[in-house]
Biopython code that builds the backbone (N, CA, C, O; Angstrom):
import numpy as np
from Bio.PDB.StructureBuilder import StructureBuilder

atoms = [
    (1, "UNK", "N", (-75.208, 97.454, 144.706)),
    (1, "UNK", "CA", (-73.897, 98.004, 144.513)),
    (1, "UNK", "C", (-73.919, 99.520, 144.357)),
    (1, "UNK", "O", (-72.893, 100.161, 144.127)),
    (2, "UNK", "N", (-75.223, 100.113, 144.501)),
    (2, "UNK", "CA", (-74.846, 101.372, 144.389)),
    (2, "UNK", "C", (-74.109, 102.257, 145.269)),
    (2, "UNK", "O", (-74.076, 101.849, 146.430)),
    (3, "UNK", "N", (-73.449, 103.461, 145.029)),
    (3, "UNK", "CA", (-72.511, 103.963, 146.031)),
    (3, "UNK", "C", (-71.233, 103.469, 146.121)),
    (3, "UNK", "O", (-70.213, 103.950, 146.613)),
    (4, "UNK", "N", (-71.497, 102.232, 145.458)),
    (4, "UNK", "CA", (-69.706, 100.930, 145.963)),
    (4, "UNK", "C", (-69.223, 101.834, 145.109)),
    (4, "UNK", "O", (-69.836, 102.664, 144.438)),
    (5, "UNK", "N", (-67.639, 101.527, 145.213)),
    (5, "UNK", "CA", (-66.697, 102.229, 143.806)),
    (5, "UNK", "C", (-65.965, 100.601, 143.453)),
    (5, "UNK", "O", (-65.290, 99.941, 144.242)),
    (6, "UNK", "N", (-66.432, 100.133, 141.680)),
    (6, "UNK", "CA", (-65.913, 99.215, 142.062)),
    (6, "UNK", "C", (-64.611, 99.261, 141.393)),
    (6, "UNK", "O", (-64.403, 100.346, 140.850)),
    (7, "UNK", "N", (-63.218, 97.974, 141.217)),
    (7, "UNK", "CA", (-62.455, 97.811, 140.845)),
    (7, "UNK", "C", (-62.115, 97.025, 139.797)),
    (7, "UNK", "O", (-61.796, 95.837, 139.833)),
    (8, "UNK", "N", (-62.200, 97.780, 138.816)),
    (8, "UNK", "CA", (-61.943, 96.997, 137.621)),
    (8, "UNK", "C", (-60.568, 95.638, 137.083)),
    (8, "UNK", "O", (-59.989, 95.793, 136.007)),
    (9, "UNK", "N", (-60.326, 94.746, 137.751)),
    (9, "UNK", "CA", (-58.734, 94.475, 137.297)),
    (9, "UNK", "C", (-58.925, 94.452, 135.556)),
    (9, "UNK", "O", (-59.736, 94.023, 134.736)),
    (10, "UNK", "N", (-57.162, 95.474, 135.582)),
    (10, "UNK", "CA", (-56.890, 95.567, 134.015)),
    (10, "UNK", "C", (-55.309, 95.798, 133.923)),
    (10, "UNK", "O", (-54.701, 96.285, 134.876)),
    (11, "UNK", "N", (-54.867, 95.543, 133.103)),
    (11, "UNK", "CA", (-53.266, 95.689, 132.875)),
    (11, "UNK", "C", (-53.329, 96.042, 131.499)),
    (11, "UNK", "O", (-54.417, 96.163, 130.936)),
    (12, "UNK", "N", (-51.915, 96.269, 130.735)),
    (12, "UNK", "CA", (-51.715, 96.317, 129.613)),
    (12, "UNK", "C", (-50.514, 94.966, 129.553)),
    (12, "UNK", "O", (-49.623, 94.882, 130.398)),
    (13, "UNK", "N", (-50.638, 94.194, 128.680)),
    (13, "UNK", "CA", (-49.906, 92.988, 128.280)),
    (13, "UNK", "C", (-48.530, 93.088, 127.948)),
    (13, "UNK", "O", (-47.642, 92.322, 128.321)),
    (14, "UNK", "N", (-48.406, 94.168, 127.161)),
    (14, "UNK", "CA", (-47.265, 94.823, 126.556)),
    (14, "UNK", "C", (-46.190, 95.553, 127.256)),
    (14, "UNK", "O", (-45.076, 95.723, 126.759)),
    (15, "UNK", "N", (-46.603, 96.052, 128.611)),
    (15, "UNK", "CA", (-45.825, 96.429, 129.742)),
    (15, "UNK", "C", (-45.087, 95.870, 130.801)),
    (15, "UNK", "O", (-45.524, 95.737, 131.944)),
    (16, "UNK", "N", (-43.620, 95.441, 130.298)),
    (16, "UNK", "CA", (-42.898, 95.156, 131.121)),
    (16, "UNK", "C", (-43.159, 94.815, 132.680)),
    (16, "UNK", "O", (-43.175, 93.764, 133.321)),
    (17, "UNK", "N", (-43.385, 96.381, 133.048)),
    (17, "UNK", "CA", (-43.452, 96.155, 134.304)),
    (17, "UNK", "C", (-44.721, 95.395, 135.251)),
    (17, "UNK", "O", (-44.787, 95.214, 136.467)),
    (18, "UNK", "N", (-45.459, 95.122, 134.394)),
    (18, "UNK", "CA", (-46.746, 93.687, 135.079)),
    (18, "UNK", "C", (-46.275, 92.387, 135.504)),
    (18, "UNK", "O", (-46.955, 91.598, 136.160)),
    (19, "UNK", "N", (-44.846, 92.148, 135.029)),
    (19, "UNK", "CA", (-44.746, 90.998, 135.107)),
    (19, "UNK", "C", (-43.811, 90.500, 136.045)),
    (19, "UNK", "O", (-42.731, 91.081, 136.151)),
    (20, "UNK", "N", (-44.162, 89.151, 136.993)),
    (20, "UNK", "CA", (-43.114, 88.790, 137.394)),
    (20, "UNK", "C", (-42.335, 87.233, 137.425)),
    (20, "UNK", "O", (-43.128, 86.313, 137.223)),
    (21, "UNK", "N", (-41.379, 86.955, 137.575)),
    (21, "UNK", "CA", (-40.597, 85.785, 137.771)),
    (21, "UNK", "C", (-41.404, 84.642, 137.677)),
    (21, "UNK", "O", (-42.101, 84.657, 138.692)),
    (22, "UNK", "N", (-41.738, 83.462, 136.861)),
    (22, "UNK", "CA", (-42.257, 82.191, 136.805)),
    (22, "UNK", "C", (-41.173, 81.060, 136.371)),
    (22, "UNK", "O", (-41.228, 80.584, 135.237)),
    (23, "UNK", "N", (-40.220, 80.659, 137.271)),
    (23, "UNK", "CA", (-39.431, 79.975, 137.228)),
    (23, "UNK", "C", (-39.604, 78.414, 136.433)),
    (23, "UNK", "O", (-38.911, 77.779, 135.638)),
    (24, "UNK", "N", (-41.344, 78.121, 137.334)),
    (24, "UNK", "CA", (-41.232, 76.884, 136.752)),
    (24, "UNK", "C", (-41.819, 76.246, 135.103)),
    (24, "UNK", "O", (-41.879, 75.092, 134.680)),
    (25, "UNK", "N", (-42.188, 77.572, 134.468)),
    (25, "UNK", "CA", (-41.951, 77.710, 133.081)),
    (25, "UNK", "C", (-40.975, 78.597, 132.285)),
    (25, "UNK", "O", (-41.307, 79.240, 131.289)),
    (26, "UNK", "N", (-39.680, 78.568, 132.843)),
    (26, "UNK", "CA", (-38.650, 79.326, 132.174)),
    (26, "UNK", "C", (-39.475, 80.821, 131.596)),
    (26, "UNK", "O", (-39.677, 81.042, 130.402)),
    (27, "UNK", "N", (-39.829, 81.632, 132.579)),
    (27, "UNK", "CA", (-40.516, 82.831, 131.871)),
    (27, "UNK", "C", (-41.193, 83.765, 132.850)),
    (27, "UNK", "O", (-40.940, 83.695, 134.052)),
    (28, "UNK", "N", (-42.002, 84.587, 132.380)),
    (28, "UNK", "CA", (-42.632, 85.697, 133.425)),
    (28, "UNK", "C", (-44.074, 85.557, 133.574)),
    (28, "UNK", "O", (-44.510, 84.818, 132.691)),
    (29, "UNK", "N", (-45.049, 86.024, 134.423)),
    (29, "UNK", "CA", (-46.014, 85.989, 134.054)),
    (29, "UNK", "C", (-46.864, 87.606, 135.021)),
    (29, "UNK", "O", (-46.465, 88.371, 135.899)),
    (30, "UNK", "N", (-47.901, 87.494, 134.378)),
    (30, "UNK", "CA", (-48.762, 88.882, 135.182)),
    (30, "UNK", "C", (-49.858, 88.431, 135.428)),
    (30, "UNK", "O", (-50.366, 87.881, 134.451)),
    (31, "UNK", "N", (-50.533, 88.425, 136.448)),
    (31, "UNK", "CA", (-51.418, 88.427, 136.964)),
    (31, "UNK", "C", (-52.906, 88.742, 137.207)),
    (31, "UNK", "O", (-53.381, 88.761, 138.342)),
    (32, "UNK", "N", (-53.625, 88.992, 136.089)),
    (32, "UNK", "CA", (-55.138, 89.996, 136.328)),
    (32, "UNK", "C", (-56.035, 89.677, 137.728)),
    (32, "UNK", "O", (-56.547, 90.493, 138.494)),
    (33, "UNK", "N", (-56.041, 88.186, 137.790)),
    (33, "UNK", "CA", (-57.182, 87.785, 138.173)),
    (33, "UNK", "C", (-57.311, 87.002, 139.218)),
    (33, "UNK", "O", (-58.354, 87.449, 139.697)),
    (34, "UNK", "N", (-56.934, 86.025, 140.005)),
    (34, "UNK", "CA", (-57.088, 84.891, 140.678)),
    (34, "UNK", "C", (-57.833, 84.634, 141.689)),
    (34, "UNK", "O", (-57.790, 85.436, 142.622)),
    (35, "UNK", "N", (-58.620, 83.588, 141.779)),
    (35, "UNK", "CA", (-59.423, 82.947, 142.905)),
    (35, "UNK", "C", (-59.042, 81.512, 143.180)),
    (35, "UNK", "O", (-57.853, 81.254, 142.990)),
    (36, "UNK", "N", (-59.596, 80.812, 143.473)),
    (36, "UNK", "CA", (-59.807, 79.592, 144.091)),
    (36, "UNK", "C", (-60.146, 79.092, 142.337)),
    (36, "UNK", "O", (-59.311, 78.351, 141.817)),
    (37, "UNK", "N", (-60.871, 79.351, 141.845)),
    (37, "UNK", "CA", (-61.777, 78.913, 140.630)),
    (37, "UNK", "C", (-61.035, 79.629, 139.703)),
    (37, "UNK", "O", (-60.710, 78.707, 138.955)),
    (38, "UNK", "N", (-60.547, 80.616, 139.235)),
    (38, "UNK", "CA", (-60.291, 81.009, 138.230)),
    (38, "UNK", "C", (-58.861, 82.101, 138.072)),
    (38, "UNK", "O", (-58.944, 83.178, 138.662)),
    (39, "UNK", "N", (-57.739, 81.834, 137.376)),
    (39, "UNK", "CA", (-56.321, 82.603, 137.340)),
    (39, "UNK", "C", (-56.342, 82.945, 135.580)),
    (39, "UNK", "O", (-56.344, 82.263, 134.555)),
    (40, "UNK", "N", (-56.358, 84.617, 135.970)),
    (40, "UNK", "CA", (-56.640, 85.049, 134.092)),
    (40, "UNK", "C", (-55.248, 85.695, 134.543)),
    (40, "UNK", "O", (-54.866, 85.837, 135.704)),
    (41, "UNK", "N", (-54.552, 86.066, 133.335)),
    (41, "UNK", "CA", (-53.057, 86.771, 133.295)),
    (41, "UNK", "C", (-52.507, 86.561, 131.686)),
    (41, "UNK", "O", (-52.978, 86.101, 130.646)),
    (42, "UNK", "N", (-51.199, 87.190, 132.131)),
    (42, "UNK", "CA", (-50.588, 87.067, 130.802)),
    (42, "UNK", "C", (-49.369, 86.401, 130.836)),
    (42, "UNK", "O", (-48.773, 87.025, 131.714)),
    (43, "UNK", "N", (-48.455, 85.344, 130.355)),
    (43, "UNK", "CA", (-47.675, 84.802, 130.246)),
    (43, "UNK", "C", (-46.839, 84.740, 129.725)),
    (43, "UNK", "O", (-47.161, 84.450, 128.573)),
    (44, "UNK", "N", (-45.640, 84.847, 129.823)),
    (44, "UNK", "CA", (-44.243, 85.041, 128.786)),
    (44, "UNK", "C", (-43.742, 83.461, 129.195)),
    (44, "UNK", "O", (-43.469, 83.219, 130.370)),
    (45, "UNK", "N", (-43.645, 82.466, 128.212)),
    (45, "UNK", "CA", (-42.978, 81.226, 128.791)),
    (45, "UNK", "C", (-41.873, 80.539, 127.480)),
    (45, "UNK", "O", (-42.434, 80.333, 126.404)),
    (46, "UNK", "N", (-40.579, 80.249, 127.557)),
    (46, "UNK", "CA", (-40.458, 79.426, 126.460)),
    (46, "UNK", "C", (-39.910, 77.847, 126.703)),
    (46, "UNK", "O", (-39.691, 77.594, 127.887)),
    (47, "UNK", "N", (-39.752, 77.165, 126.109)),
    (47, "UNK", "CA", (-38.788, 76.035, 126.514)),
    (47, "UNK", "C", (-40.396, 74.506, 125.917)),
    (47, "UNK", "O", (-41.392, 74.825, 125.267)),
    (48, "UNK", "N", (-40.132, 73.222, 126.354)),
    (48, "UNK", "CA", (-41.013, 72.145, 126.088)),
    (48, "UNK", "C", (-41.527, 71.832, 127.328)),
    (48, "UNK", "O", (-40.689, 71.719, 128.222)),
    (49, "UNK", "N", (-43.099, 71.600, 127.721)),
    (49, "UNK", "CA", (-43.511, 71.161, 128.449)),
    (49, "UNK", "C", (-44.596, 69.781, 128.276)),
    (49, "UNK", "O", (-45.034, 69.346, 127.211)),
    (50, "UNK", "N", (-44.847, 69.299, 129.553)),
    (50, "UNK", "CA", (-45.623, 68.690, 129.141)),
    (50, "UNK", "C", (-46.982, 68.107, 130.611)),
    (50, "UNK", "O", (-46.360, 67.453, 131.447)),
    (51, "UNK", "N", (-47.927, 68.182, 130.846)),
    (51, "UNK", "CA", (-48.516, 67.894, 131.382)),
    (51, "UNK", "C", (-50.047, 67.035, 130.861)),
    (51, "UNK", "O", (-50.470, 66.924, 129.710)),
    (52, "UNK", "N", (-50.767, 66.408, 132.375)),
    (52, "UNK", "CA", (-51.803, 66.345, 132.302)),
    (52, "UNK", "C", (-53.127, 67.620, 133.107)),
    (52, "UNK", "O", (-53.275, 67.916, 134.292)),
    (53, "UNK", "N", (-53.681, 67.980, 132.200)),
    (53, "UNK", "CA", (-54.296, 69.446, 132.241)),
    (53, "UNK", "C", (-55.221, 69.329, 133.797)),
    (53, "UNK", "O", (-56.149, 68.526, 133.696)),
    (54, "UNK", "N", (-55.120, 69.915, 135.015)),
    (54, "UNK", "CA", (-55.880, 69.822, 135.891)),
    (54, "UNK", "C", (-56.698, 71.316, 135.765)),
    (54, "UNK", "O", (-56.890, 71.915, 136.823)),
    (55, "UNK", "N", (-57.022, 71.725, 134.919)),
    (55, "UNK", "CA", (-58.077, 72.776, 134.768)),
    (55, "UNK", "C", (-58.330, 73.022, 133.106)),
    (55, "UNK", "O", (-57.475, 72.831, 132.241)),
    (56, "UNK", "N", (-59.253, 73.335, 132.955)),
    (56, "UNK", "CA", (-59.638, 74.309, 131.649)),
    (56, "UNK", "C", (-58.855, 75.342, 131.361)),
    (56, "UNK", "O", (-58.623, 76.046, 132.345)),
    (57, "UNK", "N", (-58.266, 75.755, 130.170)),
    (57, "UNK", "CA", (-57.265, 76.788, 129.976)),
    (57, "UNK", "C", (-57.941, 77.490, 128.586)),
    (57, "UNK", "O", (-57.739, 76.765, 127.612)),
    (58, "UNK", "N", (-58.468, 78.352, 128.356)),
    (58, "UNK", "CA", (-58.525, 79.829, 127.313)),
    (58, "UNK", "C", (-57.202, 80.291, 126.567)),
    (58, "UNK", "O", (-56.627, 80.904, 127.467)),
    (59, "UNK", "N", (-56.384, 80.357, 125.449)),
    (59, "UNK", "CA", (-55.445, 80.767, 125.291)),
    (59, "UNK", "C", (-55.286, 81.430, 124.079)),
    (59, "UNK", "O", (-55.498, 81.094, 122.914)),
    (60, "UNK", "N", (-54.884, 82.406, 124.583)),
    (60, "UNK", "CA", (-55.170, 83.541, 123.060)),
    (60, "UNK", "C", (-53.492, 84.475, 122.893)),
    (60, "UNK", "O", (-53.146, 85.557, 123.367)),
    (61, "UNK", "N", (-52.791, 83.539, 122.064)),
    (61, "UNK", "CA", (-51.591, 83.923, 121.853)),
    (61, "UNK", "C", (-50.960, 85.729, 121.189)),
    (61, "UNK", "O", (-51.068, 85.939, 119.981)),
    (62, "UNK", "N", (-50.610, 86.376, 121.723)),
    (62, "UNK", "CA", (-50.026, 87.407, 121.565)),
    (62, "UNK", "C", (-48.680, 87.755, 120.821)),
    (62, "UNK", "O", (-48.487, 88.762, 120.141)),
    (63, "UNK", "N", (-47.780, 86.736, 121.075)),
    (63, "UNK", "CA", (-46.654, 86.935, 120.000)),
    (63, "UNK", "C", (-46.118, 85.897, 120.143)),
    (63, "UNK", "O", (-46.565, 85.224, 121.071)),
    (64, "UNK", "N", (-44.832, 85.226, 119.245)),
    (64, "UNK", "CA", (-44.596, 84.146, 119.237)),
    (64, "UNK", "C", (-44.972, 82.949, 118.642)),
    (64, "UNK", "O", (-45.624, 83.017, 117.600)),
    (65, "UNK", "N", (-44.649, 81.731, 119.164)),
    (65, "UNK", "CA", (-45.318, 80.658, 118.764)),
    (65, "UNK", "C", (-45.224, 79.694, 119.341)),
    (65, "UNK", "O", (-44.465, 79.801, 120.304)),
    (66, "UNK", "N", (-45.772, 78.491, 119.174)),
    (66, "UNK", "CA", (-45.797, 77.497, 120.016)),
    (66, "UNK", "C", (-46.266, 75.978, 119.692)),
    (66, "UNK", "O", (-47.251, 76.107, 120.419)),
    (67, "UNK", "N", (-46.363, 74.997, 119.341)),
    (67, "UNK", "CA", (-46.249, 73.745, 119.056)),
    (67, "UNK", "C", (-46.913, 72.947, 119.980)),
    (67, "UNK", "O", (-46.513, 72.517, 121.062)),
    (68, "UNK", "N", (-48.389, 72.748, 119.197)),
    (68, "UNK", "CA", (-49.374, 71.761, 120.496)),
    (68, "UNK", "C", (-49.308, 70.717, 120.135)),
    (68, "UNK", "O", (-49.602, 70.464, 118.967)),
    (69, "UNK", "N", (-48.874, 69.676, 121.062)),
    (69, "UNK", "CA", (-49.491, 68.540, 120.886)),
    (69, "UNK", "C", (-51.045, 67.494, 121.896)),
    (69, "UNK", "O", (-50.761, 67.356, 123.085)),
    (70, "UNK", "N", (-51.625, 67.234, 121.730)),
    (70, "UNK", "CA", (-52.730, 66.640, 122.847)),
    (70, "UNK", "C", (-52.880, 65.588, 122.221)),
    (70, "UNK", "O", (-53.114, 65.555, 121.013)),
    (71, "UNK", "N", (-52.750, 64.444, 123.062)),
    (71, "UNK", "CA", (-52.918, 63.444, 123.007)),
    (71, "UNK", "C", (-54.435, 62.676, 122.826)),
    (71, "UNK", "O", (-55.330, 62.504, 123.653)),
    (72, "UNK", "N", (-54.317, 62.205, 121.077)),
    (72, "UNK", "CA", (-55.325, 61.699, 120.612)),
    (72, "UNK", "C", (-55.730, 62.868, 119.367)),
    (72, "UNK", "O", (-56.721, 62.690, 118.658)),
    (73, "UNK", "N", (-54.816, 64.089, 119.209)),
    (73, "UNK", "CA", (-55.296, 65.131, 118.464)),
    (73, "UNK", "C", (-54.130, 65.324, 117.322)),
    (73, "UNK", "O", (-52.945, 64.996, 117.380)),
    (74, "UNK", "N", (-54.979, 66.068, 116.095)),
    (74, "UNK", "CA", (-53.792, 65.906, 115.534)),
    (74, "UNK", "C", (-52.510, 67.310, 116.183)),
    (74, "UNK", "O", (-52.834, 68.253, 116.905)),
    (75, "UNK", "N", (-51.383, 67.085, 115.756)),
    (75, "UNK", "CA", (-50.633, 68.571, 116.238)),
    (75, "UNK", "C", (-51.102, 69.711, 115.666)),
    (75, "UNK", "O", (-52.022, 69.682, 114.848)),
    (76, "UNK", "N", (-50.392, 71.029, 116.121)),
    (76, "UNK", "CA", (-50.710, 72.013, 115.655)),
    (76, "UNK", "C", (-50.052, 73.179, 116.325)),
    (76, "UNK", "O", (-49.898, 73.119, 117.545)),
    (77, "UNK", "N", (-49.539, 74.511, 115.489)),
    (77, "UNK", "CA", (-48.514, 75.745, 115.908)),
    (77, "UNK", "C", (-49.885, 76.712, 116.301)),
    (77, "UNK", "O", (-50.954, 76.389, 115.783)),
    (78, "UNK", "N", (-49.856, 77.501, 116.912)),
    (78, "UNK", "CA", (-50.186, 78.591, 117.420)),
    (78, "UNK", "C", (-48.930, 79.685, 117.506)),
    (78, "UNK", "O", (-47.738, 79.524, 117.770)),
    (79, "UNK", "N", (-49.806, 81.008, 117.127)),
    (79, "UNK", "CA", (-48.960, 81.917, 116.523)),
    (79, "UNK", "C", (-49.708, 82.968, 116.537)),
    (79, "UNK", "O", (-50.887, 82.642, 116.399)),
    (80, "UNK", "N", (-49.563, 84.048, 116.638)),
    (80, "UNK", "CA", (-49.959, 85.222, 117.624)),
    (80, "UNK", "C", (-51.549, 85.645, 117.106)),
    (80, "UNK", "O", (-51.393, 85.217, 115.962)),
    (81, "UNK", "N", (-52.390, 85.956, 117.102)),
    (81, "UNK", "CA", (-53.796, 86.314, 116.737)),
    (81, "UNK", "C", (-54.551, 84.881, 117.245)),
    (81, "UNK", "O", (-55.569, 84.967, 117.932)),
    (82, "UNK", "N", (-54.069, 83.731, 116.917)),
    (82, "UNK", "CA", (-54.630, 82.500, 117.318)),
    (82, "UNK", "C", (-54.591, 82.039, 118.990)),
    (82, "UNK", "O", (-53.737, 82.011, 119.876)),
    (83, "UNK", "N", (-56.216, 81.662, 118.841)),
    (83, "UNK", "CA", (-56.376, 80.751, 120.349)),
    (83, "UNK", "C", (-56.863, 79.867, 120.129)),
    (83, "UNK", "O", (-57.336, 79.799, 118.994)),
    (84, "UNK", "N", (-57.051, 78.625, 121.091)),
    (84, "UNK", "CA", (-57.469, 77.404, 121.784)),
    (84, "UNK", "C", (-58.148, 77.281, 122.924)),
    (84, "UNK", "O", (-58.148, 78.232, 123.706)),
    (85, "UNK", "N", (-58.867, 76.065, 123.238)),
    (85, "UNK", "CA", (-59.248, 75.826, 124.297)),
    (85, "UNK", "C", (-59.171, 74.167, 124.675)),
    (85, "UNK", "O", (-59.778, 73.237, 124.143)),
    (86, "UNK", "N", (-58.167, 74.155, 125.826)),
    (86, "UNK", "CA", (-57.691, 73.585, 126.168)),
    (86, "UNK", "C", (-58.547, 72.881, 127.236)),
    (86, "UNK", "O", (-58.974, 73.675, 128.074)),
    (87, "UNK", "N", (-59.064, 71.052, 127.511)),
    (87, "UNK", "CA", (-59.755, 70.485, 128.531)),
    (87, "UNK", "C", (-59.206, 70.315, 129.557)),
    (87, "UNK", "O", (-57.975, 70.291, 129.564)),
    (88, "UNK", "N", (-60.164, 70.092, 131.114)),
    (88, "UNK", "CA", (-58.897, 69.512, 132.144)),
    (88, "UNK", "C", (-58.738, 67.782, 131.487)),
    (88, "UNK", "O", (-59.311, 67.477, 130.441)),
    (89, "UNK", "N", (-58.082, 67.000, 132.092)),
    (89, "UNK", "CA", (-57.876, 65.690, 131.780)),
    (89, "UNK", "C", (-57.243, 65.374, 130.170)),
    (89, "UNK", "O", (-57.204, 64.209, 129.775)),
    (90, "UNK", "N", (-56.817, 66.372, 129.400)),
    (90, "UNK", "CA", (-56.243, 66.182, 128.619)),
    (90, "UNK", "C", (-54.757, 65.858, 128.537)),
    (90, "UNK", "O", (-54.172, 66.841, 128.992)),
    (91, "UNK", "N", (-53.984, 65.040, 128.209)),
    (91, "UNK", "CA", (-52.274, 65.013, 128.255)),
    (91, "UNK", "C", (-52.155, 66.158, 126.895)),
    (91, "UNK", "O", (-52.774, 66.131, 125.831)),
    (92, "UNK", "N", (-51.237, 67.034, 127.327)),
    (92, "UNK", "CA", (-50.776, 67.895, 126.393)),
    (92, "UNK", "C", (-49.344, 68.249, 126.460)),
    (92, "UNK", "O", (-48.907, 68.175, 127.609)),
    (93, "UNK", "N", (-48.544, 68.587, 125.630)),
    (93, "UNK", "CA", (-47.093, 68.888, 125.332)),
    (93, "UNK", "C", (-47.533, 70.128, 124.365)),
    (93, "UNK", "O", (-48.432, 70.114, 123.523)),
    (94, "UNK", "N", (-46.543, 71.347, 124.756)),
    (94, "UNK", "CA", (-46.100, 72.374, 124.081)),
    (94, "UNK", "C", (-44.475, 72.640, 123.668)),
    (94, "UNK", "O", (-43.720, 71.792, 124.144)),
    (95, "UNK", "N", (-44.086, 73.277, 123.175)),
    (95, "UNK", "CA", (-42.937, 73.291, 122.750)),
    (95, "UNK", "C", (-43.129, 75.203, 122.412)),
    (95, "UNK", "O", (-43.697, 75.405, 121.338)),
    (96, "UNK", "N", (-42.787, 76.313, 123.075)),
    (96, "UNK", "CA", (-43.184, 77.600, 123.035)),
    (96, "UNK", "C", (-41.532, 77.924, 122.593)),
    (96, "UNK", "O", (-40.577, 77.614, 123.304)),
    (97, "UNK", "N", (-41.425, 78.630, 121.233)),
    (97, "UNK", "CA", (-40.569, 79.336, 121.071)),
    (97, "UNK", "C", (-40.236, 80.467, 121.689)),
    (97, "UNK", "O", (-41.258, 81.076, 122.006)),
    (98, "UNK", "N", (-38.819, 81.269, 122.143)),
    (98, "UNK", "CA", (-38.479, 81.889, 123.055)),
    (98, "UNK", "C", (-39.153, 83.293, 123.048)),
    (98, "UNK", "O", (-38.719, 84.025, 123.938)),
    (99, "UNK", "N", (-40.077, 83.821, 122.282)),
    (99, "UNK", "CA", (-40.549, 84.821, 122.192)),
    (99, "UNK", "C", (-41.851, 84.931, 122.398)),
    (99, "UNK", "O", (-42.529, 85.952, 122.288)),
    (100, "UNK", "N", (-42.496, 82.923, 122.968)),
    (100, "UNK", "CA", (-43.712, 82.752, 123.570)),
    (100, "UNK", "C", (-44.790, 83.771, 124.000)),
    (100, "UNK", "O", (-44.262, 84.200, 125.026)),
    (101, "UNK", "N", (-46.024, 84.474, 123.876)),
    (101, "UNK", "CA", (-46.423, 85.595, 124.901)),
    (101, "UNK", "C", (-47.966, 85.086, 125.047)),
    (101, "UNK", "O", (-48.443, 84.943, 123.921)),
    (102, "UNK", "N", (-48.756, 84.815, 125.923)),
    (102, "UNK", "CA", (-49.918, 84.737, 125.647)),
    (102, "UNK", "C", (-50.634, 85.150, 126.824)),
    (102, "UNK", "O", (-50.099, 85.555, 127.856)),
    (103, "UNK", "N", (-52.096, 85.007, 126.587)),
    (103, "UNK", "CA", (-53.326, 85.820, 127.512)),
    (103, "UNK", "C", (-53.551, 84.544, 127.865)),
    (103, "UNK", "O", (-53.103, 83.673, 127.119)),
    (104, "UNK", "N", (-54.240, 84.179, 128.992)),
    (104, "UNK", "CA", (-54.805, 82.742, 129.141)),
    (104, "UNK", "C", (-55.479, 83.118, 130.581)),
    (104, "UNK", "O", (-55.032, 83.924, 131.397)),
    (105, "UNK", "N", (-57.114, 82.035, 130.731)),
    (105, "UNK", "CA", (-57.819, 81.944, 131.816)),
    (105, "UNK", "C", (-57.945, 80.541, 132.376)),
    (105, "UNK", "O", (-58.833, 79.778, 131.994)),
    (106, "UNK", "N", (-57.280, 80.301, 133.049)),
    (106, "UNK", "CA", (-57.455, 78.758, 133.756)),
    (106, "UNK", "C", (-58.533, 78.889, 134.663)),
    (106, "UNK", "O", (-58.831, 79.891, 135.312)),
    (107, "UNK", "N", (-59.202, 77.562, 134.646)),
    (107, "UNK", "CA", (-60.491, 77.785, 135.289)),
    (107, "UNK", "C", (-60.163, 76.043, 136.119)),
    (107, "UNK", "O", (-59.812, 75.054, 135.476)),
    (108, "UNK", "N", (-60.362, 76.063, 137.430)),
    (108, "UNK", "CA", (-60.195, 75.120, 137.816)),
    (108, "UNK", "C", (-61.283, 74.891, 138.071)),
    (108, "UNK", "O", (-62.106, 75.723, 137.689)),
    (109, "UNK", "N", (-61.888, 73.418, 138.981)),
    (109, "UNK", "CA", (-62.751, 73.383, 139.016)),
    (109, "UNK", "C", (-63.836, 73.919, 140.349)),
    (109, "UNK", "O", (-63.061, 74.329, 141.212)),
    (110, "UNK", "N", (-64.890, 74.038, 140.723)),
    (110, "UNK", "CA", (-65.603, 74.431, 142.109)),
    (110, "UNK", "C", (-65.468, 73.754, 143.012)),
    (110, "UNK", "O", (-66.330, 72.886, 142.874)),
    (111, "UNK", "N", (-64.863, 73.544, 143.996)),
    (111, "UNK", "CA", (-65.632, 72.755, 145.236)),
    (111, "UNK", "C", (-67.165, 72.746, 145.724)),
    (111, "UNK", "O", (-68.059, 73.536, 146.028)),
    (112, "UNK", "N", (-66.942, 71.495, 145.622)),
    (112, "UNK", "CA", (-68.891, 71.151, 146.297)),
    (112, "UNK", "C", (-68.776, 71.580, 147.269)),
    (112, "UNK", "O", (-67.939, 71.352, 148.142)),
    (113, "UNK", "N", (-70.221, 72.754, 147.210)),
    (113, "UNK", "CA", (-70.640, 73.407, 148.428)),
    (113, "UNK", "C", (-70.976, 73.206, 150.115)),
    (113, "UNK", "O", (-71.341, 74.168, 150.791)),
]
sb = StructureBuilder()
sb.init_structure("model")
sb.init_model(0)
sb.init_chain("A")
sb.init_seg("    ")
for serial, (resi, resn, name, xyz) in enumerate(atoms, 1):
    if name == "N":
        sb.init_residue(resn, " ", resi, " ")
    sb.init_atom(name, np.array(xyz, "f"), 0.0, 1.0, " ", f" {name:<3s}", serial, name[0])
structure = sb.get_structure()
């Protein structure tokens, strides 16, 4: 790599203007990172959801709060300084109050080579 110039991706979280339109979680989101394997960003979401997890998720809450439930676990709020780590194949429900904000790295899985 010498000679390369490389490119760091970086944002600031706190800046409006990173973010855009994510309809299908009532909210915004920004973007750092994405591949095939891995989508890091920042997320503004509020409202109740609920899925079964098709990737690994990192989540390190920024402001707000939010209401986990995973199935087989006990519940639990997340609230801004606090993170989790979330499995794929887990059933999970959130419930993100409207001031929701968080950092998060979904990691899907590799395709065999």
């Amino acid at each position: 790599m010498a000679g390369q110039t490389i490119k760091v991706p970086r944002f600031n979280v706190l800046e409006e203007s990173n973010f855009e339109p994510l309809p299908e979680y009532n909210g915004h989101q920004a973007v750092l990172y994405e591949s095939a394997e891995v989508k890091a960003g920042s997320f503004k979401e509020h409202g109740r959801f609920e899925d079964l997890r098709e990737f690994d998720e990192f989540i390190y809450v920024v402001a707000g709060s939010s209401e986990v439930t995973v199935e087989g676990a006990e519940p639990f709020v997340m609230k801004a300084g606090d993170c989790c780590y979330l499995r794929k194949g887990w059933k999970v429900s959130v419930v993100h109050d409207d001031e929701f904000h968080d950092v998060a790295v979904l990691i899907h899985d590799v395709p065999p080579a």
